[in-house]
C-alpha angles and dihedrals in degrees: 000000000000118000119261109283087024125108114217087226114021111213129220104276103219080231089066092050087040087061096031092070091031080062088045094047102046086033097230141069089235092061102037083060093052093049098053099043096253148100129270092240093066091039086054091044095047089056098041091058092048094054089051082059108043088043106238148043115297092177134031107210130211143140088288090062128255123333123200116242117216080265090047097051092035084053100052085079095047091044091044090055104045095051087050082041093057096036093058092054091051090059107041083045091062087045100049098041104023098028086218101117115191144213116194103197122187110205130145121255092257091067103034097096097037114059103346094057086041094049106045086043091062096043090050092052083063097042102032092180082057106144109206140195125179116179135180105257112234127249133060098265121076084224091073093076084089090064104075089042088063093035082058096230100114119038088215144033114191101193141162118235091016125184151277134233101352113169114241091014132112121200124199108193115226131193117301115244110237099212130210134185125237128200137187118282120266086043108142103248106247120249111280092004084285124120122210131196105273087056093061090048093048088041095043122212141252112208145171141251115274081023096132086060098053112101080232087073096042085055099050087043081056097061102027111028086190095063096111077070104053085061108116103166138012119210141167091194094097093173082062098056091089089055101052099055087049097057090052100252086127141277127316120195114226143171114278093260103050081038083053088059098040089050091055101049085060104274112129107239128190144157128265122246105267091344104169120206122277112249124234137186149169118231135191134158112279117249100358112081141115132250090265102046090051086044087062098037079059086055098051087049100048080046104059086040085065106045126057 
C-alpha cells in the first residue's frame, strides 16, 4: 500500500514532457529553463523524475549542455505524441461537453492586428463559440514563434520569415506585408517617394523587440551599416507605432495599409530603398491537429490564394 499523498504507480506529468523537449530544443537545461520562465532547479527535477519513469538517462550532462541518450532520442516521438494527444482531449472535451471549442495561436505583436486579427475574425465569424488565446512566444528572435507550435503548447504560430524544411511542421504561406516607412509630419518627402540610408539616420527610428533578427533589419543593415544607431526608441505597443511617429518621436516602419491612415492624418510616408516585402506565414505541427486548427489553416491558405 502507497503512503498517503503517494500514487502506487506515478504517473508522467505533461510538464515533464513540456521541459523535456524545451531541453531538447535549446539544447541545455539552462535554456530550457529560460525558455519556459523558471529555474534550473525545476527543469533538472522534472527530468529527473521523468528518467526515474521511464526507467533510464534521456540526456548525458556536461559542461557542453545537455546530450540525448538512444532512450532519449527514441523518446522525442512518444513525448511529441502524448502532449498532441492531450491536447487533443482537452480540446474535443470542451467541444463535446462545453460546446466552446478553442485555438491557442503564438504570434509577435507585430503581427497580432494584420493577419492574425483578420484571420481569427474570419474564423470566428464561421465558428461564432470560438474560444481564442493569443500569447507573446518566448525568446529574443521572431523566429522563435515556431517553438511553442512544436512544444505543443500553442495550435498555431502565425510568424514572419518563417522557416524551411523543419521536420513534423507544416507551413501555409499567407500574403506578404508591403512595408512603408512614416515619419512624423512636417518630414520633408524623400526624393522620388524613396528613403536612403542617411534619412533613416537624420529621422531616427522606433522599433520593436526582436527587431535586430527580422530580415527588415538585415536589409536596412545592408544599405546603412550605422542603423543600431538611428534607434530612438524601442517599443512592444504596435498600435502605438502610428502615434508615435505623429507626435514627432521618429519613423516607424508599418504595413501599406496602417502607413495609408498615417499618411492621412499628416505623417510623410514613403517607401525604403529596395525594401522587399516582409514574409508571413502560418505554422502548425504536421499531422496532428484538431478540426479547428485545420478549419483555420484552410483560411490562411484561401487567403493567400486570393490575394496576390
Amino acid at each position: 500500500m502507497s503512503n498517503f499523498g503517494e500514487a502506487a504507480s506515478p504517473r508522467i506529468d505533461p510538464q515533464q514532457l513540456q521541459d523535456f523537449l524545451a531541453v531538447v530544443e535549446h539544447g541545455s537545461i539552462t535554456a530550457a529553463a529560460a525558455y519556459r520562465f523558471t529555474g534550473t532547479s525545476s527543469v533538472s527535477q522534472s527530468i529527473a523524475r521523468l528518467e526515474r519513469r521511464v526507467g533510464g538517462k534521456l540526456f548525458n550532462r556536461g559542461r557542453a549542455g545537455a546530450t540525448l541518450t538512444a532512450r532519449g532520442r527514441n523518446f522525442i516521438d512518444p513525448a511529441r505524441d502524448a502532449l498532441a494527444a492531450l491536447d487533443r482531449l482537452v480540446i474535443d472535451s470542451e467541444s463535446v461537453l462545453s460546446a466552446f471549442p478553442h485555438l491557442s495561436v503564438a504570434t509577435t505583436a507585430s503581427l497580432a492586428d494584420d493577419p492574425t486579427a483578420v484571420l481569427l475574425g474570419a474564423l470566428r465569424t464561421k465558428v461564432p463559440n470560438l474560444r481564442i488565446t493569443i500569447s507573446d512566444p518566448p525568446g529574443s528572435s521572431v523566429s522563435d514563434a515556431i517553438h511553442p507550435v512544436m512544444a505543443g503548447t500553442a495550435d498555431v504560430a502565425i510568424m514572419e520569415s518563417p522557416p524551411t524544411g523543419v521536420p513534423g511542421a507544416r507551413i501555409v504561406r499567407l500574403p506578404d506585408h508591403n512595408l512603408r516607412l512614416v515619419c512624423p509630419p512636417g518630414t520633408p518627402a524623400p526624393v522620388d517617394g524613396v528613403f536612403v540610408g542617411e534619412d533613416l539616420m537624420r529621422i531616427g527610428l522606433v522599433v520593436a523587440p526582436r527587431f535586430e533578427t527580422s530580415d527588415v533589419y538585415r536589409h536596412l543593415r545592408s544599405i546603412e551599416p550605422r542603423i543600431d544607431h538611428a534607434f530612438v526608441m524601442r517599443s512592444q505597443h504596435r498600435d502605438a507605432f502610428a502615434d508615435f511617429a505623429y507626435e514627432g518621436i521618429g519613423a516607424v516602419i508599418l504595413e501599406l495599409s496602417s502607413a495609408e491612415r498615417a499618411s492621412q492624418r499628416g505623417c510623410t510616408v514613403g517607401e525604403i530603398l529596395e525594401l522587399p516585402p516582409r514574409k508571413i506565414a502560418a505554422v502548425a505541427r504536421d499531422g496532428q491537429n484538431t478540426q479547428i486548427v485545420e478549419h483555420f489553416l484552410r483560411l490562411c491558405a484561401e487567403q493567400s490564394v486570393r490575394e496576390p
